[in-house]
DSSP file (Angstrom, degrees, kcal/mol; ACC not computed):
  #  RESIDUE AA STRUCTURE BP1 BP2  ACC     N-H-->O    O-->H-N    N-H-->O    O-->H-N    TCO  KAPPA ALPHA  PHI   PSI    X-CA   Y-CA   Z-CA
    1    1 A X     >        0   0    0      0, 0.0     4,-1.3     0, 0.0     3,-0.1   0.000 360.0 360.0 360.0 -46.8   -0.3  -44.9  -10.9
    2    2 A X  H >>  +     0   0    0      1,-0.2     3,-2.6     2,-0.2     4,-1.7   0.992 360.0  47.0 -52.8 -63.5   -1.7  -44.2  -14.5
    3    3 A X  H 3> S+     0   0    0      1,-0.3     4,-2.2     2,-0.2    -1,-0.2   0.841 110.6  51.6 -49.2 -43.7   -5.1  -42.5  -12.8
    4    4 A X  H 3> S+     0   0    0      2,-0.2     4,-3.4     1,-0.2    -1,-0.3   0.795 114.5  49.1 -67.0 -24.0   -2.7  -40.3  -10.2
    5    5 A X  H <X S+     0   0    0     -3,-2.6     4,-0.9    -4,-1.3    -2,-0.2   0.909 116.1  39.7 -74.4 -45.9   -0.8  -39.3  -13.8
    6    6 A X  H  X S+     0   0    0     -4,-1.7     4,-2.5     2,-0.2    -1,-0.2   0.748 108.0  59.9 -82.5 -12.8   -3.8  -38.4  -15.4
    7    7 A X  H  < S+     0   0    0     -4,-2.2    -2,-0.2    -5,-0.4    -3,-0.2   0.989 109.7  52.0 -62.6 -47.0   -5.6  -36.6  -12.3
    8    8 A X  H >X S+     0   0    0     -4,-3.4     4,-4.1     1,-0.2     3,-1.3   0.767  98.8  61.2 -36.5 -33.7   -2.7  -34.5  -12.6
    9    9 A X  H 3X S+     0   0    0     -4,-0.9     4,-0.8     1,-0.5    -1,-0.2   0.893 100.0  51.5 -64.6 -59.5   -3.0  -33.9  -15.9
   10   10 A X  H 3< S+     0   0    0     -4,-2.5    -1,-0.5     2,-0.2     4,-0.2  -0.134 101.0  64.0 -87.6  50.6   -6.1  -32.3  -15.6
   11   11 A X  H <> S+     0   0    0     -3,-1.3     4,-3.8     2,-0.1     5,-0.3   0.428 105.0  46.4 -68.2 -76.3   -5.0  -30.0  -12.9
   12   12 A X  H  < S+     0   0    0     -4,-4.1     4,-0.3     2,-0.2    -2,-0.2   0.379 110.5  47.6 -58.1   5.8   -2.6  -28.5  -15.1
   13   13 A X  T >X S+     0   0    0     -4,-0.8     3,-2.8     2,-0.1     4,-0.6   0.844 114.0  52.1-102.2 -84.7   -4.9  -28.1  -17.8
   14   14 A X  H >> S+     0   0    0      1,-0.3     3,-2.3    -4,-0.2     4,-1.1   0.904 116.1  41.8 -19.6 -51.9   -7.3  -26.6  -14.9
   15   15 A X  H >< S+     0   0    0     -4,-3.8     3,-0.8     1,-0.3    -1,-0.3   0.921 100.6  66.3 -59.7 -31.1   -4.5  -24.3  -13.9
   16   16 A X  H <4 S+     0   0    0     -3,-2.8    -1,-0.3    -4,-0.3    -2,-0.2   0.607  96.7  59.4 -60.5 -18.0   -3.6  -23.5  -17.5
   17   17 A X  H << S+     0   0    0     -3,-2.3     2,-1.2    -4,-0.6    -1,-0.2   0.745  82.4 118.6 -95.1 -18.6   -7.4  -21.6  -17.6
   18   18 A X    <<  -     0   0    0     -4,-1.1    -1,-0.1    -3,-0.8     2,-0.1  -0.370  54.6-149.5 -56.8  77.9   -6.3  -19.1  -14.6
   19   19 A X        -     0   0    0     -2,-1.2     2,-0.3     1,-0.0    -1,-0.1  -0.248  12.0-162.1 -74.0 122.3   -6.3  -15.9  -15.5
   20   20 A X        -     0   0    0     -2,-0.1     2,-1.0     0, 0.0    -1,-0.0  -0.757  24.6-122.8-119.9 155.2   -4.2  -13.2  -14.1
   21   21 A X        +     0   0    0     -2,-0.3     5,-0.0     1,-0.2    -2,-0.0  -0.893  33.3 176.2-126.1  92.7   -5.0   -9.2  -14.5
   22   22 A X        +     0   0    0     -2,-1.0    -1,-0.2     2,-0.0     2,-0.2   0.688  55.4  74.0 -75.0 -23.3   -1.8   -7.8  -16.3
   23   23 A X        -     0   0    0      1,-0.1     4,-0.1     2,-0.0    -2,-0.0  -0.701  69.0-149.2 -84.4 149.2   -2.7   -4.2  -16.7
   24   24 A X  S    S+     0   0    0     -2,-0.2     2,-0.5     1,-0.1    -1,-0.1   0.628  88.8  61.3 -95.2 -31.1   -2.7   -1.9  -13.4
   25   25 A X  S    S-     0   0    0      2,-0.0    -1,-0.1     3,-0.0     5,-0.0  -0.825  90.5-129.4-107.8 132.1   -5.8    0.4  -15.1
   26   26 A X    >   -     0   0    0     -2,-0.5     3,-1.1     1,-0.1    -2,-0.1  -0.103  24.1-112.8 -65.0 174.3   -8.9   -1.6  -15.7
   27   27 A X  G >  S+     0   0    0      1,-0.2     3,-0.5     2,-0.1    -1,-0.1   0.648 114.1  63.5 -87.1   9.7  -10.2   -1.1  -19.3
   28   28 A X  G >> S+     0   0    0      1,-0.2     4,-2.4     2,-0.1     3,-0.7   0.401  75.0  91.9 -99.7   6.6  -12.9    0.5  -18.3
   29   29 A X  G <4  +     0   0    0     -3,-1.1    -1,-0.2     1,-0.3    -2,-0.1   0.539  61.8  89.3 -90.9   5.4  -11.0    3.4  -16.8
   30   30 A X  G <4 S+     0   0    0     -3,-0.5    -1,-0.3     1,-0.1    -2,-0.1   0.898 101.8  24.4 -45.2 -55.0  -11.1    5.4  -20.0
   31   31 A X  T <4 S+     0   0    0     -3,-0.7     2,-0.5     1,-0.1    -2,-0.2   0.725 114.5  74.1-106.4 -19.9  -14.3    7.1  -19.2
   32   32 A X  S  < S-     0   0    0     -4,-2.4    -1,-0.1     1,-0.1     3,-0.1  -0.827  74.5-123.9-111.2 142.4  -14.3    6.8  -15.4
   33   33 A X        -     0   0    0     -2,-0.5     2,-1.5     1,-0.1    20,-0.4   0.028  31.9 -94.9 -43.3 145.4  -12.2    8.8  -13.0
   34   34 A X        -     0   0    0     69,-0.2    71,-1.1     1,-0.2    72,-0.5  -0.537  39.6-171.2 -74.9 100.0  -10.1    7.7  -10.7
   35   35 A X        -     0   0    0     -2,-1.5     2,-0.2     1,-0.2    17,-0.2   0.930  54.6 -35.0 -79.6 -74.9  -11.9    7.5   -7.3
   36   36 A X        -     0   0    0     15,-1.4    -1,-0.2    69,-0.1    71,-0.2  -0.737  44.3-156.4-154.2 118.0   -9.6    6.8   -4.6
   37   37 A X        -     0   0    0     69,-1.3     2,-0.4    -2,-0.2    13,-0.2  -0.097  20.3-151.1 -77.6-170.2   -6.3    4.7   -4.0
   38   38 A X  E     -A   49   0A   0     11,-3.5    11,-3.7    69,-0.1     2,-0.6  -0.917  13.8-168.1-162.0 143.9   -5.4    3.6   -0.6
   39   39 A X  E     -Ab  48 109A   0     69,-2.3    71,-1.1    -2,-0.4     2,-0.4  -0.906  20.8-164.5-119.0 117.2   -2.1    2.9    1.1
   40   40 A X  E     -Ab  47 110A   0      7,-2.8     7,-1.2    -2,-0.6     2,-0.3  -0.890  24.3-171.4-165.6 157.9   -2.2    1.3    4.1
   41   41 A X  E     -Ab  46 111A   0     69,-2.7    71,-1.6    -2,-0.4     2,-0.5  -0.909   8.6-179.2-137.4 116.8   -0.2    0.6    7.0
   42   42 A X  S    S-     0   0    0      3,-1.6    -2,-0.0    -2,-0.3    69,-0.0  -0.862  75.9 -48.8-106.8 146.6   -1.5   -1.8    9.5
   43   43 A X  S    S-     0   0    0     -2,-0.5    42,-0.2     1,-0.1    69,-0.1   0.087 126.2 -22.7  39.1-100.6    1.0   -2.2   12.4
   44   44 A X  S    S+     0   0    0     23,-0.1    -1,-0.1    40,-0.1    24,-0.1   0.865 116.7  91.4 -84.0 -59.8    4.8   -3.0    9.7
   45   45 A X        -     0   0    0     22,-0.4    -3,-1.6    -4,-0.1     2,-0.5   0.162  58.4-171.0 -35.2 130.0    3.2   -4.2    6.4
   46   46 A X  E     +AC  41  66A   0     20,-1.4    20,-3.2    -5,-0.2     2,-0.4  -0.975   6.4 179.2-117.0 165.3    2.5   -1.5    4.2
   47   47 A X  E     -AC  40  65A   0     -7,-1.2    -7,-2.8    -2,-0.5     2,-0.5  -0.998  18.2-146.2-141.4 146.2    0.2   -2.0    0.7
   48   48 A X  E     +AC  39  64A   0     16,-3.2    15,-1.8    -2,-0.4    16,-0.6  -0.904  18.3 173.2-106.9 123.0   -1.1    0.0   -2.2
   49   49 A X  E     -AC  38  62A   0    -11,-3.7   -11,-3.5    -2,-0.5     2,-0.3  -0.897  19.2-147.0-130.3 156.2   -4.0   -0.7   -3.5
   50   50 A X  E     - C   0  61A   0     11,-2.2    11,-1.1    -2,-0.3     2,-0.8  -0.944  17.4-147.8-131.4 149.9   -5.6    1.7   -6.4
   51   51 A X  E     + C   0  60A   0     -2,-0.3   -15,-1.4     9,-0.2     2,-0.4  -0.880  18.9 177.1-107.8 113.8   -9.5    2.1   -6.6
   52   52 A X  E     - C   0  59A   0      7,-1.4     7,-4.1    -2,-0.8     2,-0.2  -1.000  18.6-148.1-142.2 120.0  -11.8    2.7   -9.4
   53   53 A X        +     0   0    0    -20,-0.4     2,-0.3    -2,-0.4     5,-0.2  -0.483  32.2 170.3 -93.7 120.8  -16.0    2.9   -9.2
   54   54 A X    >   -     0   0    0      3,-0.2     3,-1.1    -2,-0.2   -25,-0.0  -0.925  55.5 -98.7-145.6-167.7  -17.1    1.6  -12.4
   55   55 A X  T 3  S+     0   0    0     -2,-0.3    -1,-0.1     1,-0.3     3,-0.1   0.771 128.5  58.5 -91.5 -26.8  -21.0    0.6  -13.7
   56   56 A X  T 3  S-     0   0    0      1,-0.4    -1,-0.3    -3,-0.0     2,-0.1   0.277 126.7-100.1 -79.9   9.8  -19.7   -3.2  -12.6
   57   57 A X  S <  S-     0   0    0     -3,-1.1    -1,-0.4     2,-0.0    -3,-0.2  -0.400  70.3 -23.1  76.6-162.7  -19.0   -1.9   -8.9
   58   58 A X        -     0   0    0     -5,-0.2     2,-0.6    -2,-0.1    -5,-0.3  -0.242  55.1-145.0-105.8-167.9  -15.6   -1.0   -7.9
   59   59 A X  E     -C   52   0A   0     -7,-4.1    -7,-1.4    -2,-0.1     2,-0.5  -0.831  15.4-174.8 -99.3 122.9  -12.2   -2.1   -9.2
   60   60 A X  E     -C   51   0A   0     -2,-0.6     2,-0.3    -9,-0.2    -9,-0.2  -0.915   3.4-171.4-135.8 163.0   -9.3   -2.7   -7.3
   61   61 A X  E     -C   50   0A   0    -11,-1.1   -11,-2.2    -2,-0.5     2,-0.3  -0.916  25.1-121.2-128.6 149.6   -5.5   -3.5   -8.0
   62   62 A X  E     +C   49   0A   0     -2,-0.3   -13,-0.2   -13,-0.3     3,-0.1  -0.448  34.0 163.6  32.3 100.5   -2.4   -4.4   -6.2
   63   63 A X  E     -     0   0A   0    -15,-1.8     2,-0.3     1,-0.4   -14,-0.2   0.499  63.9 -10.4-118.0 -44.8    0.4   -2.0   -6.8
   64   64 A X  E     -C   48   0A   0    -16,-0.6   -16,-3.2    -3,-0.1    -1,-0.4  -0.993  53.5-170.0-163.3 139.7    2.7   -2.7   -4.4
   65   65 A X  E     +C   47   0A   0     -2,-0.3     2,-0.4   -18,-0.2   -18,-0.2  -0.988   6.1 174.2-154.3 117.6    3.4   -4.9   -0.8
   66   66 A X  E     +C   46   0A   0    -20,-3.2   -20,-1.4    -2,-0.3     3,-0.1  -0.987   8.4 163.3-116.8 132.2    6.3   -4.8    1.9
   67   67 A X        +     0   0    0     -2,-0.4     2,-0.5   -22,-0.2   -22,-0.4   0.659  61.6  62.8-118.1  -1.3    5.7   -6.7    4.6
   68   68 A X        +     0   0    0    -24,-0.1    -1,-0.2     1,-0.1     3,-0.1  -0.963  59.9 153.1-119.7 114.6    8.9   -7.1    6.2
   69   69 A X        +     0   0    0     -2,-0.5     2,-0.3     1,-0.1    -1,-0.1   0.514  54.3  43.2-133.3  -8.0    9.8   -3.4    7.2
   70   70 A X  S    S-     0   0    0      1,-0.1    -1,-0.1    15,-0.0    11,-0.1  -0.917  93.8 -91.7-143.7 175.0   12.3   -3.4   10.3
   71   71 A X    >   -     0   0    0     -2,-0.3     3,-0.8     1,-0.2     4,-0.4  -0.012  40.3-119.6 -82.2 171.7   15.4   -5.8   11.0
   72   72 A X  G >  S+     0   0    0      1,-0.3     3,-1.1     2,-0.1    -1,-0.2   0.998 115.3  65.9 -67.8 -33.3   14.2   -9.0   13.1
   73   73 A X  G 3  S+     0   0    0      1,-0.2     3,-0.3     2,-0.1    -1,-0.3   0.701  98.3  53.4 -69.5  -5.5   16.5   -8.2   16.0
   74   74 A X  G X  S+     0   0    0     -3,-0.8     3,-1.9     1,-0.2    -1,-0.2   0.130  74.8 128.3-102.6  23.9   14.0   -4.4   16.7
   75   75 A X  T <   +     0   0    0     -3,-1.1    -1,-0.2    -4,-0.4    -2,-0.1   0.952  60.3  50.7 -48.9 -52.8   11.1   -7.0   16.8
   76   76 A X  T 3  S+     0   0    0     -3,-0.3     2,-0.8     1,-0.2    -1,-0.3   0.444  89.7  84.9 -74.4  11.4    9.7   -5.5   20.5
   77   77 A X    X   +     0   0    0     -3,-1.9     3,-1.2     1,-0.2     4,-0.3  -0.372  50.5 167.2 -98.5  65.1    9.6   -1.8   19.4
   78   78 A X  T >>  +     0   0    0     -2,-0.8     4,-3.9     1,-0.2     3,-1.1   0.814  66.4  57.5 -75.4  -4.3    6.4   -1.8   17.9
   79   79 A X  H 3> S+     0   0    0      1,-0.3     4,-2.8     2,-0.2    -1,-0.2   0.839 110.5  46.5 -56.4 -34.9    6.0    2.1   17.6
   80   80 A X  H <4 S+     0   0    0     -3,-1.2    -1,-0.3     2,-0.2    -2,-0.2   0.246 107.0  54.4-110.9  25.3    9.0    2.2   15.8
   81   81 A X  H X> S+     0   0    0     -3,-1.1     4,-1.7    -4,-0.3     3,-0.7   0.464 113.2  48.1 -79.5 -66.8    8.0   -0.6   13.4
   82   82 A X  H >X S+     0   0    0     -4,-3.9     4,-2.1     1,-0.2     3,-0.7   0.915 103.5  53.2 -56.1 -33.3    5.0    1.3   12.8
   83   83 A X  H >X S+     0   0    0     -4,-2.8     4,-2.3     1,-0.2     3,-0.6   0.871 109.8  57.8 -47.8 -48.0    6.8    4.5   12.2
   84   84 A X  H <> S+     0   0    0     -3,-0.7     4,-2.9     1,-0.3    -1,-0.2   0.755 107.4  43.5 -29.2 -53.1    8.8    2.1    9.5
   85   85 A X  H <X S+     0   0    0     -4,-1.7     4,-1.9    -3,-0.7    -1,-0.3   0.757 115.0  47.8 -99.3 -23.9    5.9    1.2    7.7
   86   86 A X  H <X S+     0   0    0     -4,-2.1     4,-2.2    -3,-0.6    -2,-0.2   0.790 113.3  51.9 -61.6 -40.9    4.3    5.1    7.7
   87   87 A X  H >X S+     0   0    0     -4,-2.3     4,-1.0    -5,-0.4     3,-0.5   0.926 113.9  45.2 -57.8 -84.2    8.0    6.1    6.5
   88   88 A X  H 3X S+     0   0    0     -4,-2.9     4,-3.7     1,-0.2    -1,-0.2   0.617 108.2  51.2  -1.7 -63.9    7.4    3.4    3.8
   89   89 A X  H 3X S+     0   0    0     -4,-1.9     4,-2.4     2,-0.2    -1,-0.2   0.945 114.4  46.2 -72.4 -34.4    3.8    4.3    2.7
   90   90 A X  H << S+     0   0    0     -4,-2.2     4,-0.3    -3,-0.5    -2,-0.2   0.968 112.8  48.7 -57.5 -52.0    5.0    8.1    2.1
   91   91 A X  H >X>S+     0   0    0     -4,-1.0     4,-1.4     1,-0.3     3,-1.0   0.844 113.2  52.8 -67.8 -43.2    8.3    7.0    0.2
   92   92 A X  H >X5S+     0   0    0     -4,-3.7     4,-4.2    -5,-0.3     3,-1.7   0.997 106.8  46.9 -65.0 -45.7    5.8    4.9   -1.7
   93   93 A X  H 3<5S+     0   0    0     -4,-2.4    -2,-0.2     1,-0.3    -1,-0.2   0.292 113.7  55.8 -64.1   3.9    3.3    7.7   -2.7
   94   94 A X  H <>5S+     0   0    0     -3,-1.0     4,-0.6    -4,-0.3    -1,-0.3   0.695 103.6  44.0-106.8 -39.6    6.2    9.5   -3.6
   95   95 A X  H <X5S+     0   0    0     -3,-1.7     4,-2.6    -4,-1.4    -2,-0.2   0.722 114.7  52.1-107.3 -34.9    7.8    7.4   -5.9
   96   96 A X  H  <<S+     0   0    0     -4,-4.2     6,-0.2    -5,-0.5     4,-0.2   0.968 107.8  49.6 -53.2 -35.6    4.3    6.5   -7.8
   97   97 A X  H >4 S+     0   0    0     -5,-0.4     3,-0.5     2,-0.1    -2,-0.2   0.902 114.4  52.7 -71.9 -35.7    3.3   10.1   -8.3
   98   98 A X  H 3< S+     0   0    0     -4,-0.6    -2,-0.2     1,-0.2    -3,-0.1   0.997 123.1  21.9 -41.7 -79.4    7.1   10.2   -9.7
   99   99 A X  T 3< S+     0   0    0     -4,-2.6     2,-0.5     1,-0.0    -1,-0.2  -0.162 104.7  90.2-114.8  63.5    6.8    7.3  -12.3
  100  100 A X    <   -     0   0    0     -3,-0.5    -1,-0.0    -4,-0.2    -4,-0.0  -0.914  52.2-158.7-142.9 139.7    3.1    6.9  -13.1
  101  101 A X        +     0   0    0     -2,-0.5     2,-0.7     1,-0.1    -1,-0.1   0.663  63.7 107.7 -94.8   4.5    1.2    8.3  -15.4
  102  102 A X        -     0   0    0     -6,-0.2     2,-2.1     1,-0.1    -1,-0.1  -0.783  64.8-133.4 -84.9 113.7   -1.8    7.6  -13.6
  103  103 A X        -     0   0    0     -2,-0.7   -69,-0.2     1,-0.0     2,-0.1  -0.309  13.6-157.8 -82.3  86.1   -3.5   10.3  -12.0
  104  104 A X        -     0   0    0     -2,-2.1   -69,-0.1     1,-0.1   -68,-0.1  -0.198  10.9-177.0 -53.0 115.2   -4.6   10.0   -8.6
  105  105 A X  S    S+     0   0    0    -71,-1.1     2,-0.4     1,-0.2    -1,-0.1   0.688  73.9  19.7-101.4 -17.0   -7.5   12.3   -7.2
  106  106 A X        -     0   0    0    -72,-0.5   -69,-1.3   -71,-0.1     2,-0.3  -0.985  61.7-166.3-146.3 148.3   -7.7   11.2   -3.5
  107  107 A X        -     0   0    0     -2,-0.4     2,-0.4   -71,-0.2   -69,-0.1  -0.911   8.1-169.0-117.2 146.6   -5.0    9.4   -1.3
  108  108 A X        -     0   0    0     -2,-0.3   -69,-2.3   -71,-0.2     2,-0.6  -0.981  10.3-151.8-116.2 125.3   -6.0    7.8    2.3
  109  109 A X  E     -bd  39 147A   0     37,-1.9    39,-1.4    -2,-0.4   -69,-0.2  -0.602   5.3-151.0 -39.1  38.9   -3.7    6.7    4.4
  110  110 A X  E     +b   40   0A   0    -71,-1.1   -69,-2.7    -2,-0.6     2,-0.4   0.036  20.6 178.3 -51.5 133.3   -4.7    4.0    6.6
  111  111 A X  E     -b   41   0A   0     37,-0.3   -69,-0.1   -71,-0.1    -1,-0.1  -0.978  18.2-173.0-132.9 134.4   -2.9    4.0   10.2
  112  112 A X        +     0   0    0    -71,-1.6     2,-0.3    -2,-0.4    -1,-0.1   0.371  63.9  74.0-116.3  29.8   -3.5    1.9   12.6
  113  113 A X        -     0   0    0    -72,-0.2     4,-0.2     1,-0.1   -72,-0.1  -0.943  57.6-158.3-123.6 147.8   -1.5    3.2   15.4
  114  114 A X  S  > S+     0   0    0     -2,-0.3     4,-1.9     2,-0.2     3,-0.2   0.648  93.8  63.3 -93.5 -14.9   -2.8    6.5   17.2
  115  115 A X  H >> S+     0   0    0      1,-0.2     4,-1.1     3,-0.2     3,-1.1   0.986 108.8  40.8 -68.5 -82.3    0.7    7.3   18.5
  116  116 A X  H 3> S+     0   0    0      1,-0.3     4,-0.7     2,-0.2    -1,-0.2   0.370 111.9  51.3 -76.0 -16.5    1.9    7.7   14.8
  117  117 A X  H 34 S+     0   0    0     -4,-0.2     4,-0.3    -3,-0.2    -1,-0.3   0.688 113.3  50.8-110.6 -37.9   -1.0    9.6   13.4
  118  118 A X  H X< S+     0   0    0     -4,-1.9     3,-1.4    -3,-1.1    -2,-0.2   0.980 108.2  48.8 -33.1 -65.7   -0.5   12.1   16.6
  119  119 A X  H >< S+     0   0    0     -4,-1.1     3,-1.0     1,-0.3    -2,-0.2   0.588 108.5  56.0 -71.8 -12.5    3.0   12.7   16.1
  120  120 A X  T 3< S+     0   0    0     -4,-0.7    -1,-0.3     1,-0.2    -2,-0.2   0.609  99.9  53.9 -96.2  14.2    2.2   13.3   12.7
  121  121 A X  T <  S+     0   0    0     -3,-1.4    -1,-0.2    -4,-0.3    -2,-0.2   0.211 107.9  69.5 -90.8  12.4   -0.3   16.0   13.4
  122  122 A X  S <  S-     0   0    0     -3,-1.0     2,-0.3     1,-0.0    -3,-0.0   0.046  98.2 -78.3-115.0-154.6    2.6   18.0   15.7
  123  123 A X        -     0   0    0     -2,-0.1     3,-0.3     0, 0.0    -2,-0.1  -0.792  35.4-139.4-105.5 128.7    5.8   19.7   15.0
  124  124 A X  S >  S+     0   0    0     -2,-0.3     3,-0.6     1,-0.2    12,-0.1   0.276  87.4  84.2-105.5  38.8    8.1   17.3   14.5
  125  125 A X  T 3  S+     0   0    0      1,-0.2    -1,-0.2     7,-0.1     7,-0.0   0.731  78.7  76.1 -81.8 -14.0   11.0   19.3   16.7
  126  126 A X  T 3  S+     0   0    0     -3,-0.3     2,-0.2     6,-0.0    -1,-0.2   0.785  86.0  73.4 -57.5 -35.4    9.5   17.7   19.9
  127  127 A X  S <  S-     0   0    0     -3,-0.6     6,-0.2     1,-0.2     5,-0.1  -0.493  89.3 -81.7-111.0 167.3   10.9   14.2   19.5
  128  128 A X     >  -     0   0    0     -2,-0.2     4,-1.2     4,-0.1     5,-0.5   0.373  52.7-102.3 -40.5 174.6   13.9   12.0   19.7
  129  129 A X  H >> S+     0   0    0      2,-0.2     4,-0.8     3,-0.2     3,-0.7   0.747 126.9  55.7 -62.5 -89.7   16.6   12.0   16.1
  130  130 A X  H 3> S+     0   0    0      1,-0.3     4,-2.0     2,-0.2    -1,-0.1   0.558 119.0  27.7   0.1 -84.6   14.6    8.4   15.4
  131  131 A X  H >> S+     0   0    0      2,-0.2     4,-1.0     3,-0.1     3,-1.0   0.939 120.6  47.0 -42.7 -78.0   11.1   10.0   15.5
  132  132 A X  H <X S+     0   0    0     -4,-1.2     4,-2.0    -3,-0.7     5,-0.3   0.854 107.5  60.3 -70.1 -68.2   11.4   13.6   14.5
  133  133 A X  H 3X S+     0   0    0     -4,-0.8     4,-1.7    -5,-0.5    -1,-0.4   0.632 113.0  37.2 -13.7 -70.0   13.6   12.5   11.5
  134  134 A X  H XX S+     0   0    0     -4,-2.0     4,-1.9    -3,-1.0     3,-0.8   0.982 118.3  50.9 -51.2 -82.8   10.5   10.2   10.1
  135  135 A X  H >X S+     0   0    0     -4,-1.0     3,-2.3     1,-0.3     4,-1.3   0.812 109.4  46.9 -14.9 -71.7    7.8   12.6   11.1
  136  136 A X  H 3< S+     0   0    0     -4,-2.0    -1,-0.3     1,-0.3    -2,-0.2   0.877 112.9  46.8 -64.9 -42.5    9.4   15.5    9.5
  137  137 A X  H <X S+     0   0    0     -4,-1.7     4,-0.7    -3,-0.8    -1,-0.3   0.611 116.1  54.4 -65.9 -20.8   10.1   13.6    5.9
  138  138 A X  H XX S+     0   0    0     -3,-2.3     4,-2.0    -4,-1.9     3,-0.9   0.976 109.3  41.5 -68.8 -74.7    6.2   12.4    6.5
  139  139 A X  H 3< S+     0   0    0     -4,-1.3    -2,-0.2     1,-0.2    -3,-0.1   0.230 119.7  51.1 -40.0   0.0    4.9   16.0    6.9
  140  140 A X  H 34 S+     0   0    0     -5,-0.2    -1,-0.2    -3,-0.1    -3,-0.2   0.741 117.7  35.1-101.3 -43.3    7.4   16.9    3.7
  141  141 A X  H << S+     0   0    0     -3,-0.9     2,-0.2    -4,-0.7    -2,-0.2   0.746 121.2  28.3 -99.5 -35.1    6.3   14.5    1.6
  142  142 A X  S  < S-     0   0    0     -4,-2.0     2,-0.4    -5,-0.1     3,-0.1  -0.507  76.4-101.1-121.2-176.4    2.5   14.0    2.2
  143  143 A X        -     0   0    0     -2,-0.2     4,-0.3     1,-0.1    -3,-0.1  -0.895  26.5-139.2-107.5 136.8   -0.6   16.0    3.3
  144  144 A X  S >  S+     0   0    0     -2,-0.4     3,-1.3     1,-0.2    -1,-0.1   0.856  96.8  71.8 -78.6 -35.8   -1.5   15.2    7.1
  145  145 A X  T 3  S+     0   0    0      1,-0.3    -1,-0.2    -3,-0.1   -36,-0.1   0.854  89.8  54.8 -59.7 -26.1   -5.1   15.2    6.0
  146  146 A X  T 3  S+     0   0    0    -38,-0.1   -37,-1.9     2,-0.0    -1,-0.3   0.806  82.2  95.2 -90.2   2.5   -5.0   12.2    4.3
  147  147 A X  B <    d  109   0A   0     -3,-1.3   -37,-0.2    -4,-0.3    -3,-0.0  -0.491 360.0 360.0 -73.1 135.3   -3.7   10.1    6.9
  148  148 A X              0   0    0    -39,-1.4   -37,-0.3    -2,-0.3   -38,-0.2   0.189 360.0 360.0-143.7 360.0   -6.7    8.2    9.0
């Protein structure tokens, strides 16, 4: 019993050394530009991740992660799960450029649905309320050229 007390013991003293990154800009981002964040939205999840090249290679952070983006009962629609999670990444990119004082010089968009990446290269007067509604607040919000 004593040994299981002390293995423990040095766990938490292991755990205690674990170091966690509390700043969102590395410190090294004084001198170097900010190269490129990326938002992507792989089928519902979306994530923000922010990118920075420095002489150690590059850097990257965690800003922000939804993964749960449409109600459980719309589970079989996955077009309109992704749309969800496109809606999402704009609404995110929206509200960072709002309250950040970091200045982003390229955005990507990662998509992984070709459906969604169409409709947002179109007019969005074509499609159902559901659709055009997202689409059109996508095309408001963002540049269709950073979407991939």
């Amino acid at each position: 019993m004593d040994s299981g007390r002390v293995h423990l013991s040095s766990l938490y003293v292991q755990l205690g050394k674990v170091k966690f990154v509390r700043a969102l800009t590395p410190s090294c981002s004084a001198t170097e530009p900010l190269e490129s964040p990326f938002l992507t939205e792989v089928s519902t999840p979306t994530v923000m991740y922010l990118r920075w090249d420095s002489d150690h290679g590059p850097i990257v952070r965690l800003v922000e992660s939804k993964a749960k983006l449409t109600p459980l009962d719309h589970r079989g629609d996955a077009v309109k799960a992704e749309m969800c999670g496109a809606v999402f990444a704009s609404r995110l990119r929206k509200y960072f450029e709002l309250h950040s004082r970091i200045q982003v010089e390229k955005w990507y968009h990662l998509v992984d649905s070709q459906t969604i990446l169409g409709a947002m290269q179109r007019e969005s007067y074509g499609f159902q309320t559901f659709f055009a509604n997202r689409i059109g607040e996508i095309q408001t919000s963002t540049n269709i050229q950073d979407w991939w």
